[in-house]
C-alpha positions as CSV (number, residue, x, y, z in Angstrom):
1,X,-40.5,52.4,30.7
2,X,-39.4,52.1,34.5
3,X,-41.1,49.8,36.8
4,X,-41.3,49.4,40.8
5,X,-42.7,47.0,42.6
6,X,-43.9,47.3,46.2
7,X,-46.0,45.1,48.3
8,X,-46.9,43.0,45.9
9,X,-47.9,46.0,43.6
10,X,-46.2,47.0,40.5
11,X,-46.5,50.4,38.9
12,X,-44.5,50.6,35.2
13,X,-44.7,54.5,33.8
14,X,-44.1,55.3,30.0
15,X,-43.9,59.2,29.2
16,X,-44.6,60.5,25.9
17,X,-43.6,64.6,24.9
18,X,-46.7,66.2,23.4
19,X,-45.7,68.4,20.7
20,X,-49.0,69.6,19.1
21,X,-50.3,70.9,22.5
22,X,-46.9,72.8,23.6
23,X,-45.9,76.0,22.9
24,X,-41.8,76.3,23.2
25,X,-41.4,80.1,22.7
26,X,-43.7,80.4,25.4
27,X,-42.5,77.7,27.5
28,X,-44.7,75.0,27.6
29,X,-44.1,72.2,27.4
30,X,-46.7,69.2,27.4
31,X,-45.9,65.2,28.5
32,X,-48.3,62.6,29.0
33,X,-47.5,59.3,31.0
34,X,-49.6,56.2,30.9
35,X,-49.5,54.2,34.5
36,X,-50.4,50.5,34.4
37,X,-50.5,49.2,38.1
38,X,-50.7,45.7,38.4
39,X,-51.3,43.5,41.6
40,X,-48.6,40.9,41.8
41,X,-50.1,40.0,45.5
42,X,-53.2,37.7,47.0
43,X,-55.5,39.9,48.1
44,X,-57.8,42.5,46.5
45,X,-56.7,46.2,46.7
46,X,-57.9,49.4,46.6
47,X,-56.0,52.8,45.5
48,X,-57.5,55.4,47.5
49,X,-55.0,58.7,46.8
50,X,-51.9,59.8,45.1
51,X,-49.0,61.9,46.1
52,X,-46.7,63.3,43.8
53,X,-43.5,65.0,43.3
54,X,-42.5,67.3,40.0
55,X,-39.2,68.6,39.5
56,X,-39.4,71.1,36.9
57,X,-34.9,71.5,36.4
58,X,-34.2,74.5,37.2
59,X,-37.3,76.5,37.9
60,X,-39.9,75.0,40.0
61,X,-40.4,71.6,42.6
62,X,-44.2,71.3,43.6
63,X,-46.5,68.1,45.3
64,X,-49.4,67.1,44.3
65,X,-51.9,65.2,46.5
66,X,-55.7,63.8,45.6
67,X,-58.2,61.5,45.8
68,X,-57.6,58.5,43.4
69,X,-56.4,58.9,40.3
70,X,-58.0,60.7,37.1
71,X,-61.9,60.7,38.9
72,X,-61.3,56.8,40.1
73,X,-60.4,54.9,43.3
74,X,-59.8,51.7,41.1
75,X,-60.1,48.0,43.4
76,X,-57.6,45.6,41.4
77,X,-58.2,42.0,42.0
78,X,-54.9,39.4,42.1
79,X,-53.5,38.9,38.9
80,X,-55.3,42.0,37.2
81,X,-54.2,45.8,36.4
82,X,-55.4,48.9,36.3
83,X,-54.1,51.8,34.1
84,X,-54.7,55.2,33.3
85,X,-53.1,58.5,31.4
86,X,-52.1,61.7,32.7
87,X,-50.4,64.9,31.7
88,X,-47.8,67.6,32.8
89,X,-46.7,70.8,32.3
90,X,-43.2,71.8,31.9
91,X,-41.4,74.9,31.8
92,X,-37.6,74.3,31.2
93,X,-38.8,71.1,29.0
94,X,-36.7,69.2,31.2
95,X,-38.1,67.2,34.5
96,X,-39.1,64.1,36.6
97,X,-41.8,62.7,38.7
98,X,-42.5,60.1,41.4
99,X,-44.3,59.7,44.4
100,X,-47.0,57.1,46.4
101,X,-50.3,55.0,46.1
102,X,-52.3,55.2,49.2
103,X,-53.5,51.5,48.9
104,X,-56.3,49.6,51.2
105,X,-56.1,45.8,51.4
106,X,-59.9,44.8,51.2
107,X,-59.8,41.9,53.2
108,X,-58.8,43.4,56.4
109,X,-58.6,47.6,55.6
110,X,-55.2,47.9,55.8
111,X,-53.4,50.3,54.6
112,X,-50.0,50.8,52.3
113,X,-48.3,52.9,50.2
114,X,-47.2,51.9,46.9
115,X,-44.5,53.7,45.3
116,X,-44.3,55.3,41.6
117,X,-41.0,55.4,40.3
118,X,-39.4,58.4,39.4
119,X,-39.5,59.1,35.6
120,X,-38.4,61.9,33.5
121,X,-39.4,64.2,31.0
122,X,-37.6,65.3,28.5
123,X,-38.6,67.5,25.2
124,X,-36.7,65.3,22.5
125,X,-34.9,68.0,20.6
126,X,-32.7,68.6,24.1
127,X,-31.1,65.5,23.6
128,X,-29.2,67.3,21.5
């Protein structure tokens, strides 16, 4: 697990290689990662959007940019979390990921990015 914390907001990732839903010989290769973001701060936020960057080694480097995250635009009080599960799609197998939070404070609308630490992805029997 890899964690970051940025005003006041923590964001820990944990990957997991899906094996049942990848296909190798065709490569594909599934991961899932589960984000918990918690607010370490005093004041009530909002995550409004996401950016992301995946580096697929070797073949591919693309950015991904939405609304929320998975459907939601979660408000975490102080003290409480939020988290979620995702997946990717890899090609080589190999990768990584990070990128920001667009966060609103609630009290006063300001905003802030949060960042996601960069994580990788990697298919386990390349370890070898």
């Amino acid at each position: 697990m890899v964690t970051e914390l940025t005003n006041g907001v923590s964001v820990s990732v944990e990957t997991e290689y899906q094996s049942e839903y990848s296909s190798p010989s065709q490569y594909h290769y599934v991961f899932t990662y589960r984000i918990t973001i918690e607010n370490q701060s005093d004041f009530t936020v909002k995550l409004l959007s996401r950016h992301w960057h995946i580096h697929d080694v070797n073949t591919y480097k693309r950015e991904v940019e939405g609304e929320g995250v998975v459907g939601k635009q979660p408000i975490i009080e102080p003290g409480q979390s939020h988290d979620y599960v995702s997946g990717c799609n890899l090609k080589s197998g190999i990768g990584k990921m990070w990128g920001t939070y667009l966060m609103e404070r609630q009290m006063d609308g300001q905003l802030f990015h949060v960042n996601i630490p960069e994580f990788t992805m990697i298919v386990p029997f390349k370890y070898n």
